[in-house]
N, C-alpha and C positions, 0 to 999 in steps of 0.2 A: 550349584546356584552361587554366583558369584556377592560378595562382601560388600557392604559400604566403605566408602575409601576414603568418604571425610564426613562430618557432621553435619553439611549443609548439603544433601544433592538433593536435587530439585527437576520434577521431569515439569514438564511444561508440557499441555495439548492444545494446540489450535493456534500452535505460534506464528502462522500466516497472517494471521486475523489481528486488528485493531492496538487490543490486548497482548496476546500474543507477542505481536514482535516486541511491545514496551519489556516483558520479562526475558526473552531471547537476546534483547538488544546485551543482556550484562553479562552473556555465556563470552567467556574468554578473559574476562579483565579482572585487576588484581582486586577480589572485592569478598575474596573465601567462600566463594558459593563454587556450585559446580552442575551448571543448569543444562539440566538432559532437553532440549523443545522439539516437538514433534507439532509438522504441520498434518492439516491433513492430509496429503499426498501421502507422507510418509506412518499415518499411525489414522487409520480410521475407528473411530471409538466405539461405531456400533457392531464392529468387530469384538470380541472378545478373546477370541482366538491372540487376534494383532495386540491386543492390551494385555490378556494377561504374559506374553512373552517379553511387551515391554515395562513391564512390573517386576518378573520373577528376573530379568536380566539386572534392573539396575536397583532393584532394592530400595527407592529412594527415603528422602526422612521426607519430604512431601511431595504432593501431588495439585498442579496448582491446575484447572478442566477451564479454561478458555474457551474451548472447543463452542459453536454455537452458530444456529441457522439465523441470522437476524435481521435479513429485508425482512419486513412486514409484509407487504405485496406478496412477496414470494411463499412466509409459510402459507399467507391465504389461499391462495393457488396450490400449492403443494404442505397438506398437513403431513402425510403420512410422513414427509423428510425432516420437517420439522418435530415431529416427536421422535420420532427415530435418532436423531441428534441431542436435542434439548432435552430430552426425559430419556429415553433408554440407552443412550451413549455415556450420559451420566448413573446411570445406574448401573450401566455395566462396571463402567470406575472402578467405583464404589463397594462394589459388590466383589472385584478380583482382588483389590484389598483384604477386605474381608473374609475373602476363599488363602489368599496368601497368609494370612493372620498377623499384620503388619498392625499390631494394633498400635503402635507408636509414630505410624506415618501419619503426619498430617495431608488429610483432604480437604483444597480451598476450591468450592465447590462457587463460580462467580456467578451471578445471578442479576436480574435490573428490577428499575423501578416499573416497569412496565405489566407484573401482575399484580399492580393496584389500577383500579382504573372506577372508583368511587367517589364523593363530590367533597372529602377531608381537603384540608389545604396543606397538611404534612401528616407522613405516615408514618408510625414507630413501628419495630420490628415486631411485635408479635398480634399486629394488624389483621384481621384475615383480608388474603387474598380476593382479588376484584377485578380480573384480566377481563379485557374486554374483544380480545383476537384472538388466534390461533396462535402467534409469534408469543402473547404474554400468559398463556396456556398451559404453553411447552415448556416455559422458563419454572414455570410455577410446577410443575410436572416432578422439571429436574429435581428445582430444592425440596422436595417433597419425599422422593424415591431416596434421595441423598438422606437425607435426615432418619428413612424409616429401615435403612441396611444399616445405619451408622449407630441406629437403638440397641444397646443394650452388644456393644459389639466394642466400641471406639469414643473415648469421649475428644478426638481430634476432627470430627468431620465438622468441617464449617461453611457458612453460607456468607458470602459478600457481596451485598446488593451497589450498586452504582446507577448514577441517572444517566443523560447524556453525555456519551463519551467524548474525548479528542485526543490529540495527539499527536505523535510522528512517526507515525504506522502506515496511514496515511491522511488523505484532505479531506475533513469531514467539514462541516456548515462552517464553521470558523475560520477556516483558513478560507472558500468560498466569499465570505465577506470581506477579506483582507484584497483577494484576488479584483473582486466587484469595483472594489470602492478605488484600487490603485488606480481601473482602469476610466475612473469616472463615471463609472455604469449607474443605472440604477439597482436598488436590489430591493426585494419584498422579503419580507420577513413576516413569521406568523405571532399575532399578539394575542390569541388566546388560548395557547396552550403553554402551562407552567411547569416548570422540572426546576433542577440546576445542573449547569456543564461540570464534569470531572475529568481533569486531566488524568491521563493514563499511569504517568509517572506517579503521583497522588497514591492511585491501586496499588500499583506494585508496592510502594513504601509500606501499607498497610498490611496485604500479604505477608511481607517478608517479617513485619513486625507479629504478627501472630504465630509464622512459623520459629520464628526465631526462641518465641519463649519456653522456659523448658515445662513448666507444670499445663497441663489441661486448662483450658479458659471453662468456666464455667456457662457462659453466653456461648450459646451457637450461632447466630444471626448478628452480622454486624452491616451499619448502611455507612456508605458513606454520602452526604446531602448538606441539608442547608442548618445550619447553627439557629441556636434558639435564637439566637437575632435577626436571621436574615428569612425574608421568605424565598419562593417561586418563583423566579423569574421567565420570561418567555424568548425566544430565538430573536424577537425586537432588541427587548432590552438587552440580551449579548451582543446584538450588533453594532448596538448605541458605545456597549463599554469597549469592544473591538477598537472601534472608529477613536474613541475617545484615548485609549494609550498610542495606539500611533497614528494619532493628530490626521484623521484623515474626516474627507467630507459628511457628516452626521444627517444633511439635509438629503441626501441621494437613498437612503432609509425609510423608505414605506411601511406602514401596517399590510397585513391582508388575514385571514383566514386560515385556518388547517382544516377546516370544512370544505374550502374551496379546491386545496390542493392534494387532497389525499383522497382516493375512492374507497379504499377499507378503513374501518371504523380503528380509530383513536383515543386512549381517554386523553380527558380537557387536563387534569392535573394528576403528577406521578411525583408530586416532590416527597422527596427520604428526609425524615429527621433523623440528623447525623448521631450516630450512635454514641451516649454518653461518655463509653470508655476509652474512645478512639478520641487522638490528639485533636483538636478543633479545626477545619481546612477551610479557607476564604478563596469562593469558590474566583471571586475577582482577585486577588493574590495569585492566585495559580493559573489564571488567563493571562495576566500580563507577564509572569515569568515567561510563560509559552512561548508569548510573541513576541515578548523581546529577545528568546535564546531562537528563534526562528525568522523573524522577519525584521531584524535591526544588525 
């Protein structure tokens, strides 16, 4: 069984995905980490077989589970893939950890705001859960499985909620809005569904700051969301502040519906109140770094 070779290795699952490539992005550079990622092509997690091999080969000091089924639409249509990823891929983890008995590896087990789905206007972590599909079911699954291998076994296993995502992984609604409005289009946007956007880089910074600390966090659950000052914003109002940093048309910005544009059910509001002990993140700060390290 091979050694750790520094104090920072880091395997990464689902480094295709979203997430993923934001922690993949820093494999190589001079930054003292030493990030193992594994997409799914190459490490499928409902495998255990595949996991525990890539466990016992690289020993890491964490384990960051990316890994995740996340059209909506599609767990609808396909549950069984969706659990089988979101709850038994993550229990598998978890659980070859705990068969390896790495009780010093940290497990950053990523999770959303998507299994709250009740009429709160911000959720604190130890909320009960309120999924209202199949896609915030399986999330809610995961962190569940995770938490109950991680009992009385590991006080490193953690749960790190986030709302909607973005980034440079790839073009999610935000860059969609940049794309819309360059081109003088119209664009619709939904005004009654409230979350807030989190940049990807944002995640990672937070990750790396939990793994990095040397004693056990006492908190298992941490979210990242909106500051006791700010509420829930909706995909309008992001469009509004899009438009609004780089100076583009605000008037070509419609209301419409998530009633009208989605056939599987949605909650109306998933916003996370941002975890006390986590550095405070302005979710309009980290929009406008965005676009200006991308579209200026």
């Amino acid at each position: 069984m091979t050694t750790r070779k520094t104090n920072n290795k880091i395997v990464v699952f689902g480094s295709n995905g979203l997430l993923g490539k934001e922690f993949a992005s820093l494999s190589g550079k001079p930054n003292g980490l030493e990030i193992i990622a594994y997409s799914k092509e190459s490490a499928d997690i409902t495998d255990k077989t595949v996991v525990t091999k890539i466990i016992s080969e690289n020993r890491p000091n964490a384990v960051v589970n990316c890994a995740v089924v996340v059209n909506v639409d599609f767990c609808e249509k396909n549950p069984l893939t969706a659990w089988n990823v979101n709850t038994i891929g993550a229990g598998i983890i978890a659980e070859v950890i705990k068969e390896s008995n790495l009780t010093d590896t940290k497990l950053i087990q990523i999770s959303t705001s998507d299994i709250f789905g009740g009429s709160k206007k911000k959720y604190v972590e130890n909320d009960l859960p309120t999924p209202v599909n199949v896609y915030g079911w399986s999330k809610c699954g995961g962190e569940q499985i995770v938490q109950q291998i991680g009992k009385n076994f590991s006080e490193n296993f953690y749960i790190l909620r986030a709302g909607w995502l973005y980034g440079d992984g790839r073009d999610t609604f935000i860059d969609m809005v940049v794309k819309t409005l360059k081109q003088n289009q119209l664009l619709e946007a939904i005004n009654d569904q409230f979350n807030i956007p989190v940049w990807t880089k944002d995640i990672v910074n937070v990750a790396l700051k939990l793994i990095s600390e040397k004693k056990p966090n006492t908190t298992k659950i941490y979210q990242i969301g909106a500051s006791k000052k700010e509420q829930g914003v909706t995909k309008y109002d992001i469009a509004k502040e899009v438009a609004k940093i780089l100076k583009l048309d605000t008037s070509l910005i419609k209301k419409c519906s998530f009633k009208k544009t989605h056939s599987v059910k949605r909650p109306t509001c998933t916003v996370l109140a941002h975890s006390d002990n986590l550095e405070t993140i302005s979710w309009k700060k980290s929009l406008e770094n965005y676009l200006l390290s991308r579209y200026k």
